[in-house]
C-alpha positions in Angstrom: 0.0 0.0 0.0 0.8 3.4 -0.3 0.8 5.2 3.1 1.1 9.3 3.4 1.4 11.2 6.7 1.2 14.4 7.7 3.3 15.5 9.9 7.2 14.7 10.9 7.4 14.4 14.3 7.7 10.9 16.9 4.4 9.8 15.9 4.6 10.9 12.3 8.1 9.1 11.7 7.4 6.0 14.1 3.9 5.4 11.4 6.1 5.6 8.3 8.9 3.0 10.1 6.5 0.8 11.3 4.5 0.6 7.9 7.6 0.8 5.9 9.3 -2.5 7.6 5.8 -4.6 6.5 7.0 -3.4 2.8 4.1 -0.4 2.4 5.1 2.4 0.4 5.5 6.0 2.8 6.0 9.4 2.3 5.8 11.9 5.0 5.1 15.7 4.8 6.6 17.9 7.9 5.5 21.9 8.1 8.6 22.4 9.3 11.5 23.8 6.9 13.5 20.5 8.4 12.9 18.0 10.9 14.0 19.7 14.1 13.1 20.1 17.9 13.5 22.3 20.7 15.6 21.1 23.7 13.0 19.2 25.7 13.7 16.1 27.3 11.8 12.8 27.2 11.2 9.9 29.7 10.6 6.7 27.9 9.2 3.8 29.4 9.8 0.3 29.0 6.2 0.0 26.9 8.2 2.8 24.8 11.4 1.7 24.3 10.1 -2.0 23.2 8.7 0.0 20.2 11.6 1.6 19.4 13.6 -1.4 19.7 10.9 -3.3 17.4 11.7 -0.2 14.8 15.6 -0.3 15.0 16.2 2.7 16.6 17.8 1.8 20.1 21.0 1.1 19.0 21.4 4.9 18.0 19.4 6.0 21.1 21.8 4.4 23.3 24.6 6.4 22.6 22.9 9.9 24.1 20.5 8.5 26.2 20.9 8.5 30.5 19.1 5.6 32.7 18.0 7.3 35.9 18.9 5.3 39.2 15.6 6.0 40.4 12.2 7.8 40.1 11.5 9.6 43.1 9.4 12.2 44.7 10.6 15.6 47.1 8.8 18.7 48.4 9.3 21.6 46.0 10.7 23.9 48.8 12.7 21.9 51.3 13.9 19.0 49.4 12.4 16.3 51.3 12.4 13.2 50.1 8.8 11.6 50.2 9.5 7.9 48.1 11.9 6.8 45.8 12.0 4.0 44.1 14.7 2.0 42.3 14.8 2.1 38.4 18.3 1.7 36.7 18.1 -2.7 36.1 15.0 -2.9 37.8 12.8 -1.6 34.9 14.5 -4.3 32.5 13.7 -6.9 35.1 10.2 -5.5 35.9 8.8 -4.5 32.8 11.1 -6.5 30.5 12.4 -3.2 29.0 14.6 -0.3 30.9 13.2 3.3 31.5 15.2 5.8 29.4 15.8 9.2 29.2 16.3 10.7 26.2 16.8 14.4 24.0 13.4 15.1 21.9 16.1 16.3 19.2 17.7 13.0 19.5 14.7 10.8 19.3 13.3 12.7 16.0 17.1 12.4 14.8 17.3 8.6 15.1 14.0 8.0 14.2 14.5 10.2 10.6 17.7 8.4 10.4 16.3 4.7 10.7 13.7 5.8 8.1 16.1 6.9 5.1 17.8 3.7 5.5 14.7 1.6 4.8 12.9 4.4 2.6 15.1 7.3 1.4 13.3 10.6 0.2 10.6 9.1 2.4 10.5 12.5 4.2 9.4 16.3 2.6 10.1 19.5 4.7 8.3 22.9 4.3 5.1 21.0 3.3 1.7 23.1 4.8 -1.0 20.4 4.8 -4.3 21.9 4.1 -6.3 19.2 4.2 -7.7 16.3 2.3 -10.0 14.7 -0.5 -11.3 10.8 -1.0 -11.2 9.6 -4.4 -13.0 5.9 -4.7 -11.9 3.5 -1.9 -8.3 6.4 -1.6 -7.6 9.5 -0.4 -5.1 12.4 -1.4 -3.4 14.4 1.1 -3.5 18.1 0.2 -0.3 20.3 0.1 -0.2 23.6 -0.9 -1.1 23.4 -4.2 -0.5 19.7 -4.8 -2.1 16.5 -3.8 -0.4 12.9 -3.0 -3.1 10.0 -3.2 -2.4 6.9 -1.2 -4.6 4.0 0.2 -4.4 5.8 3.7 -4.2 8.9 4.7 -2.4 9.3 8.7 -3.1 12.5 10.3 -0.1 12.6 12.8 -0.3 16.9 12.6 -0.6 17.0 16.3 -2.9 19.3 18.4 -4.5 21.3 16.4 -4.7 19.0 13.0 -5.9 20.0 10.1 -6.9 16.1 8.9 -8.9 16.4 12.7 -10.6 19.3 11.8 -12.0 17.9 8.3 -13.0 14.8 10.0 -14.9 16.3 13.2 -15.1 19.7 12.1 -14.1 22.5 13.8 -13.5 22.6 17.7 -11.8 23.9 20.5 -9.6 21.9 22.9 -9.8 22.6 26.3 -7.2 24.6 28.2 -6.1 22.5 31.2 -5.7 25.4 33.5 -1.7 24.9 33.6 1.3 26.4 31.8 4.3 24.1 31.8 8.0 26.0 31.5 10.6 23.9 29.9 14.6 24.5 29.7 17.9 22.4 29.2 20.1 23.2 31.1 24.2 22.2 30.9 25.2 19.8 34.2 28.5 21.7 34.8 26.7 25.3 35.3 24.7 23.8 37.5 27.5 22.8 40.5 26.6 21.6 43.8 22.5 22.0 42.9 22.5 19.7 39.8 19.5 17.9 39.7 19.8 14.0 41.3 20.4 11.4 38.5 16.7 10.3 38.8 13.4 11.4 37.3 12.6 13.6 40.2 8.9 15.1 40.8 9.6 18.4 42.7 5.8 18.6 44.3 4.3 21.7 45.8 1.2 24.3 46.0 -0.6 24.7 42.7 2.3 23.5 40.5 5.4 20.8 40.4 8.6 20.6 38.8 10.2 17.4 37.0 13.9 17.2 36.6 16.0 14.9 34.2 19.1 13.9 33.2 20.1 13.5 29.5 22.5 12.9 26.5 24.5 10.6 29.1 24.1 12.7 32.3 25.4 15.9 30.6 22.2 18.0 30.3 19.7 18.5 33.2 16.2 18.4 31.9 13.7 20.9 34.0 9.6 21.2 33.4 7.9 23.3 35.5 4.1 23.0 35.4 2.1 26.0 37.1 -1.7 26.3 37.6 -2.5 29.4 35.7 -6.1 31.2 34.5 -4.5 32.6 31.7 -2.5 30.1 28.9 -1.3 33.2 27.2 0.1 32.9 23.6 -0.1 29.3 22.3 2.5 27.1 21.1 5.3 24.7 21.6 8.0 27.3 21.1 6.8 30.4 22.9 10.2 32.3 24.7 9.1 33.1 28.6 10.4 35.6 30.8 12.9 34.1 33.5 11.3 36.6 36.1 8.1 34.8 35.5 9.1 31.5 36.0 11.5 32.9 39.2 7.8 34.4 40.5 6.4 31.1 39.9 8.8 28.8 42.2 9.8 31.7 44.2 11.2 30.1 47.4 11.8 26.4 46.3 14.7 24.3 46.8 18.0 25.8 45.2 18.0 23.0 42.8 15.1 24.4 40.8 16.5 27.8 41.3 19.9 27.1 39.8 18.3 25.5 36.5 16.1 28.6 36.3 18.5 31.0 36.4 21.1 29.5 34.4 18.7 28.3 31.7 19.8 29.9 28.6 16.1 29.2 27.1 12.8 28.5 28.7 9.9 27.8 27.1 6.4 28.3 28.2 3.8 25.8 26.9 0.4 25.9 27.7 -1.6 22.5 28.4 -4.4 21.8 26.6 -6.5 18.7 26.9 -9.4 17.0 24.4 -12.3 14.4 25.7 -12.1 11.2 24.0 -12.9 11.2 20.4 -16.1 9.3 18.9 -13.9 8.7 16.1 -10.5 9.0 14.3 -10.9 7.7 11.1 -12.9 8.7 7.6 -12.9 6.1 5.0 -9.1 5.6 4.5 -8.0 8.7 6.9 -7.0 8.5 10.2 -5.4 10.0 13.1 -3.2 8.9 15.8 -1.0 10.7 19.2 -2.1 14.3 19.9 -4.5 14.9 16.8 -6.8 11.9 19.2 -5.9 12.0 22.4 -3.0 14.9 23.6 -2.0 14.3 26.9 -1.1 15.8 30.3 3.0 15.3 30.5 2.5 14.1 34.7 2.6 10.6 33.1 5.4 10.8 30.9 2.7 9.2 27.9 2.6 11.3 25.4 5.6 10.6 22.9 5.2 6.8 23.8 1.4 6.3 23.3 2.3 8.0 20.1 5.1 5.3 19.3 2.2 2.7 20.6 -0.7 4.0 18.2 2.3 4.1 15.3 3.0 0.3 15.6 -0.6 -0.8 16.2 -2.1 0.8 13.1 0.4 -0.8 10.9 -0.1 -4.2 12.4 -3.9 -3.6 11.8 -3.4 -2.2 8.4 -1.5 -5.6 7.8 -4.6 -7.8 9.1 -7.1 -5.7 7.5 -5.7 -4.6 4.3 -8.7 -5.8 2.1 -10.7 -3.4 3.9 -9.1 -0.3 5.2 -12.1 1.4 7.1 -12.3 -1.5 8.7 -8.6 -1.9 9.9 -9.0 1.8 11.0 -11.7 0.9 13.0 -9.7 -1.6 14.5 -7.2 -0.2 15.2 -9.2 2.8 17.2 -10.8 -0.5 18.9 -7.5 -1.6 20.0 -6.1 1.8 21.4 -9.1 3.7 22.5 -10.1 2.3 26.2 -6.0 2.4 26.9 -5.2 6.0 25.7 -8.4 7.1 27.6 -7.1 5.6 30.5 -3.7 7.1 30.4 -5.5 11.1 29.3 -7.5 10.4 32.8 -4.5 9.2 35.1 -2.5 12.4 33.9 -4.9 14.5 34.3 -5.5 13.1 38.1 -1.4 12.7 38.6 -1.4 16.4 38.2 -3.9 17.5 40.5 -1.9 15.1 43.1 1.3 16.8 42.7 -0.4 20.1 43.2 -1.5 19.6 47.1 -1.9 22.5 48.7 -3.4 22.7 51.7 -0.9 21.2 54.4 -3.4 18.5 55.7 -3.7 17.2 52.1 0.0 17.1 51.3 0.0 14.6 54.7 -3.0 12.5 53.4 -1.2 12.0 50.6 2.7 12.2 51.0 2.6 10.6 54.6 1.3 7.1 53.4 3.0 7.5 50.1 6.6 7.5 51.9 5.8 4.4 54.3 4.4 2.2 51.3 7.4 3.3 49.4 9.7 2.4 52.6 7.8 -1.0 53.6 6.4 -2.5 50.3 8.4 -0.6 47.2 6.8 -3.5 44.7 3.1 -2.6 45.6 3.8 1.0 44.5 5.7 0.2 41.2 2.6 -2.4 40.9 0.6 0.8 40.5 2.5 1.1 37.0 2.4 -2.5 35.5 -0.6 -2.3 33.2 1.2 1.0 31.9 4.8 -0.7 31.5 4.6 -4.3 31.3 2.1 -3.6 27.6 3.9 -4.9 24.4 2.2 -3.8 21.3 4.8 -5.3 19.6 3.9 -9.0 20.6 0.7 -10.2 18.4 -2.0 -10.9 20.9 
């Protein structure tokens, strides 16, 4: 079959592997003048990185990405440690995959990389989708002035997609109430407050912080998600003032107020949210990651239920290749009750992290640090249906 996808980024380039290793034709078309992301970090867990072994991308991964010792939980202000769990080998032995850090920029790299050796000139930059048309049992993905007809038609334009928006018509998604800051910041600027080597929840009143490690340890990775009535201007690559961000964790632990000051960019995102869709396909068009079901980042999801939906629909599109609606349909079947899940556990993970009355932070943090203490396996048994899945392994 001939597959075309709009849009370049993880979930964009996972579709065109995935589809390109069962011998499909691909060709992908990216907004973007080149494929390209802003310093962001990612944490990838063992359901993730079984994908990205499956497309032959780990082996480049390796070389740049950092295994945290731990994920672990302090107070945003003093430090205090509330649980912290063991990671580095455990994951593997857990979850039969480890739990990987890695650059945005180096994810998008290897994954265009694995593509041109399997389909070269698969990939066109400074394409503006606008939309597209069904011809017969096809579909042709409009560009500009031009159209490229395939059998299926993948809207992987994110957010705000166009292919969406022709599908549903037009809507709104729904802001989340919280901004996120983001920032990479170099490990030797950092000195004595470098973040841990763990992915650390920073909790506090109305907001949390997340720090990293990545490209080996080198880079410390910092998003800073704030309960705000106002989103401001929209997009992933909006510049923020560093007094804002300073106003916003004014009086946390010098950790987080080392990375914001020495951050040389940070980025203010605004969260936005969608209820489940009643449907992501038209005839032979569909959609997968944020153009169906964006997430909250207090999961760590987004990037890997992306890489999820990208194998699935090619394995469906495989089984159901006679009849393409109906291996769309499928594959929503297959995906829609766990990605629903995952938008609902981020969205309650963030109002957790946000405690702010002092009687609820020891409701929650108090019982949290003995379980972690007495009976570590029963909290990371919170995470196994997350983990443990393998859509790479046929049912």
């Amino acid at each position: 079959m001939k597959i075309v996808i709009a849009g370049g980024g993880i979930g964009g380039l996972a579709t065109a592997i995935a589809c390109a290793l069962r011998g499909h034709a691909v060709s992908v078309h990216e907004q973007a003048p080149a494929l390209s992301e802003i310093g962001a970090g990612l944490q990838i867990s063992p359901n993730g990185w079984k994908v990205l072994k499956a497309l032959g991308v780990v082996d480049r991964l390796r070389l740049t990405a950092f295994e945290p010792e731990a994920i672990e939980m302090r107070m945003g202000r003093s430090g205090r440690p509330v649980f912290r769990l063991p990671m580095k080998g455990y994951a593997k032995e857990r979850w039969g995959a480890p739990y990987m850090h890695v650059h945005r920029a180096d994810l998008v790299d290897a994954l265009a990389a694995r593509l041109a050796e399997i389909s070269p000139n698969a990939v066109h930059t400074g394409q503006t989708v606008t939309g597209y048309e069904k011809i017969g049992a096809r579909a042709a993905l409009k560009v500009g002035g031009t159209a490229e007809e395939g059998d299926v038609i993948v809207g992987a334009d994110g957010l705000h997609s166009v292919i969406r928006t022709q599908i549903l018509g037009p809507d709104q998604p729904i802001y989340t109430g919280n901004v996120a800051w983001r920032a990479v910041v170099p490990v030797d600027a950092l000195g004595a407050y470098a973040p841990p080597p763990t992915a650390c929840v920073w909790a506090g009143n109305k907001r949390h912080a997340v720090t990293t490690r990545l490209r080996g340890g080198t880079l410390a990775n910092f998003v800073g998600m704030v309960e705000t009535p106002d989103p401001g201007p929209e997009g992933w690559r909006i510049e923020g003032s560093r007094a804002d961000v300073q106003a916003d964790f004014h009086g946390w632990h010098p950790t987080i107020a080392r990375l914001i000051a020495e951050a040389p960019l940070l980025n203010k995102w605004a969260l936005f949210d969608r209820a489940p869709l009643p449907r992501w396909h038209d005839g032979p068009v569909v959609l997968l990651g944020d153009a169906s079901h964006p997430m909250l980042p207090s999961m760590a999801q987004g990037a890997v239920q992306a890489l999820e939906d990208a194998w699935v629909l090619a394995a469906c599109l495989d089984v159901g290749h006679a009849d393409i609606p109906a291996a769309l349909q499928a594959f929503r079947d297959a995906r829609i009750d766990r990605v629903s899940r995952i938008q609902a556990g981020s969205r309650a993970n963030a109002r957790l992290f946000h405690r702010a009355t002092w009687l609820g932070r020891v409701g929650f943090y108090g019982p949290m640090t003995i379980g972690a203490r007495l009976a570590p396996g029963l909290i990371h048994a919170r995470q196994d249906w997350v983990y443990r899945h393998d859509v790479t392994v046929a049912p």
